[in-house]
N, C-alpha and C positions, 0 to 999 in steps of 0.2 A: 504494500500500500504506500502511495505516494505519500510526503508530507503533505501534501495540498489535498488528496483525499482523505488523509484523516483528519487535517483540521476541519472540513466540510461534515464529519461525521458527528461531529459533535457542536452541538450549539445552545445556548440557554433560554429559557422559556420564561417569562414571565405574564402571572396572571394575577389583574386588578381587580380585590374587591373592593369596590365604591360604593361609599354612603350617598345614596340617591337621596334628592330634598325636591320638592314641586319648585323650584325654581332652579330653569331648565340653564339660565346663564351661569351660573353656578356649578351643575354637573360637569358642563364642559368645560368650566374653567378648572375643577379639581379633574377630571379623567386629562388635561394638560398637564398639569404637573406631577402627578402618580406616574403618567406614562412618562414622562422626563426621568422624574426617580428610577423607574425601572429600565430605561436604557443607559442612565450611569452606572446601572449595577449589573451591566454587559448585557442587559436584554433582547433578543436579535428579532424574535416573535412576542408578541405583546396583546395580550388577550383581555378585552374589556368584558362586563356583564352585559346580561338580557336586559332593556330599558333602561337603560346609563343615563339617561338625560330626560327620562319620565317618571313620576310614580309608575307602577304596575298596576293594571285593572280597566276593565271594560268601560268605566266613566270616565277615565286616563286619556283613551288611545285616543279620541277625535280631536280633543284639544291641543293635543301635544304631539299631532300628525304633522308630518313635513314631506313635502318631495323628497324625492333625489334624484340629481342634487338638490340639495338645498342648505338651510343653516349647521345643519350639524356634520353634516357629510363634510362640508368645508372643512369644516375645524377639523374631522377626522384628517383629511390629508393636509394641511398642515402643519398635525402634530406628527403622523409619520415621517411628512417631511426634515420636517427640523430635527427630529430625535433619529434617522436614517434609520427605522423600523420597519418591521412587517407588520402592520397596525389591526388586529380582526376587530372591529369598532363593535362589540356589544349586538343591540341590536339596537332600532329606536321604532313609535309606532309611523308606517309611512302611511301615504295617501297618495292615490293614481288611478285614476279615472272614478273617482267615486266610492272607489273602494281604498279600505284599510288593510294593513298587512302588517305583522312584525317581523321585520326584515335587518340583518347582516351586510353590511358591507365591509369588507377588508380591501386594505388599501398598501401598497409598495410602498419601499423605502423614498422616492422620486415623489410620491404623493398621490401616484394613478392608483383610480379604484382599479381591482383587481377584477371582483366579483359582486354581486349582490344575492344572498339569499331570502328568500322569502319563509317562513316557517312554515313547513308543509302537513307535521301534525297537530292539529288546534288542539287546546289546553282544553276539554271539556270533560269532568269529572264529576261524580256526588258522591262522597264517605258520609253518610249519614250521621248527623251527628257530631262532625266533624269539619269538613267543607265542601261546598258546591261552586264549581268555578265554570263557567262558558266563554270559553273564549268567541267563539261563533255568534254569539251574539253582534259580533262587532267587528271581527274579523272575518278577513278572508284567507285559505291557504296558500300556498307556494306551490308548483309544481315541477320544479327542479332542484336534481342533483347540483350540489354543487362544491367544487374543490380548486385549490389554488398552487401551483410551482414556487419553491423558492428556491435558492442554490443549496438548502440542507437536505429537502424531502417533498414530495407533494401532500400539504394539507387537506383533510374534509371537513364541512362544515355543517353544523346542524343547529338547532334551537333550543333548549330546553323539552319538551315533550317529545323532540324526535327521538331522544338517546334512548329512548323507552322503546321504540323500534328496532329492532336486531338485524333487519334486512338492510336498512340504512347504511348501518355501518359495514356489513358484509361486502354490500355492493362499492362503495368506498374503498376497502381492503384489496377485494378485487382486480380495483382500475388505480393501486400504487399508493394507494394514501397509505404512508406510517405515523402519524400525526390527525387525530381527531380531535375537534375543538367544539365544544356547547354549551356558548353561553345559557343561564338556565338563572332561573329563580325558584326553586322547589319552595314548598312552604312547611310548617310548621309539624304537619302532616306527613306529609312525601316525605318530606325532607329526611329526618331519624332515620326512615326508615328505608328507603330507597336507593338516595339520592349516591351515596358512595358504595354500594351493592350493585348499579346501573353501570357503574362509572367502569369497578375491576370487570365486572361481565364483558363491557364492550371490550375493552384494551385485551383481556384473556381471550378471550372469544375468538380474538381478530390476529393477536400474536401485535399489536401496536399501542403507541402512546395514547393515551387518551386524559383530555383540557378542561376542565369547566371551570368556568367564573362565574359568578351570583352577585348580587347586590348584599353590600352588609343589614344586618341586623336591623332593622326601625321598629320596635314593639310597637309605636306609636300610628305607623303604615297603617292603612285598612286591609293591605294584604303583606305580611310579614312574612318574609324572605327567609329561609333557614341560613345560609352566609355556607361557611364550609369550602368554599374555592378549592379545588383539589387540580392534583396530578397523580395519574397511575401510569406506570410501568410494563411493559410487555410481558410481564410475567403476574402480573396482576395485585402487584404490590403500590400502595400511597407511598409516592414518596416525596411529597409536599400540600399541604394542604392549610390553610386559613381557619382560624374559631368565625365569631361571629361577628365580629369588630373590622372597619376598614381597612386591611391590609395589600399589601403587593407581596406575594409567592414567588416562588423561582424553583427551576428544576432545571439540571443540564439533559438535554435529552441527546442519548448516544447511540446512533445508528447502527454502530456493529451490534451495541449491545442484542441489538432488537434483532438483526441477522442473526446472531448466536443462537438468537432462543428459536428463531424460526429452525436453525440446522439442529439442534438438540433433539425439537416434539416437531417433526415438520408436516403438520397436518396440512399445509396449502397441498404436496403433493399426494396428501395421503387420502382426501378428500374421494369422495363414489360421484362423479360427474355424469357415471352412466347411470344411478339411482334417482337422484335429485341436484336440483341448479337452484341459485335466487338470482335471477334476472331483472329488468326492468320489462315494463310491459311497455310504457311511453313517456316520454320525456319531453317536457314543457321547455319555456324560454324564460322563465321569471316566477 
């Protein structure tokens, strides 16, 4: 191995959880400066929360709808720009054509949006007793895959509710992604009990890294974020993670490591592709 491929093999991950406040100038003046702190402290990928620059909640999203581009998307690229990041900006609630989405855009070190995803599985739940959440009410879904090149890995990208999909990430794994990223805000609920059980499942499942960012802690919110920011390992291990208070995480994430473990248990070759396949059926533009 080259010197220049091993330095490419390894690179540091940082994930922002941000104390979200209804005032949206403010989110993105603190997700500026976290993201700053976290590229001093060698951050090369730099992973924001689900609604960084909104409350969270179906009376939320119309108010605090924005194009893209538009206000925050800006300031997304550039904070990339200036910090020479690979920026996954959270998500924030958009608006296009009428309709509402919670939507991902990540953005190059240069400030180009890269991608945009749309969240394609809506948060609609009832625990009795517990919580009842519709996202549908108010949203709409996403209808595409979506994944991004850097010079370390190619990343996948998903929303909070998708990681609870296992085909997502399969099909991800698939087509090269070693790096899985989802911003996500579980709640009080999900959270305990899910939220880092979702997280090893996907990354073991897949033989890859696997990202989440969340919003810190607001007891005060009307929907209260569990916090917990995590990173797992191809092996299925935490090996950073966030309490519930605004912090910035960091993880070196190392490529051989993750080829190791692929050559160790190598079920991609060991896979029955003449039994069963997860494919896509059809694939959207947005």
């Amino acid at each position: 191995m080259s010197a220049l491929t091993k330095a490419m093999s390894k690179f540091r991950l940082a994930v922002v959880q941000l104390q979200v406040t209804s005032v949206k100038s403010d989110n993105l003046n603190r997700a500026r400066a976290l993201v700053k702190e976290a590229a001093g402290q060698g951050g090369k990928v730099v992973l924001l929360p689900e609604c960084f620059n909104s409350p969270y909640g179906t009376s939320f999203f119309s108010g605090y709808a924005e194009k893209i581009p538009g206000e925050s998307t800006q300031v997304l690229s550039e904070i990339a720009k200036e910090n020479k990041v690979y920026l996954v900006g959270g998500s924030i609630p958009e608006e296009d054509g009428g309709k509402l989405y919670n939507s991902c855009t990540v953005f190059d070190p240069e400030g180009n949006m890269l991608l945009k995803h749309r969240k394609i599985h809506l948060f609609d739940i009832s625990v009795p007793g517990k919580i009842h959440f519709q996202e549908s009410e108010t949203l709409s879904p996403g209808n595409c895959l979506s994944m991004f090149d850097t010079p370390f890995c190619k990343v996948g990208v998903g929303i909070c509710y998708d990681m609870r999909f296992a085909e997502l990430a399969q099909l991800y794994s698939r087509r090269g992604c070693q790096l899985l990223v989802y911003p996500g805000a579980f709640n009080m609920t999900t959270g305990p009990a899910h939220w880092e059980l979702l997280q090893r499942a996907r990354a073991l499942d897949n033989q890859v890294y696997v990202a989440t960012a969340s919003p810190a802690r607001d007891e005060t919110a009307s929907y209260v974020a569990w916090g917990h920011s995590t990173v797992v390992n191809p092996w299925g291990e935490v090996i950073s993670k966030a309490g519930s208070e605004e912090a910035v995480i960091y993880a070196d994430i190392d490529l051989q490591y993750l080829a190791d473990i692929r050559q160790q248990i190598p079920i991609t070759s060991q896979r029955r592709n003449d039994l069963y396949k997860v494919t896509t059926v059809a694939e959207g533009t947005g």
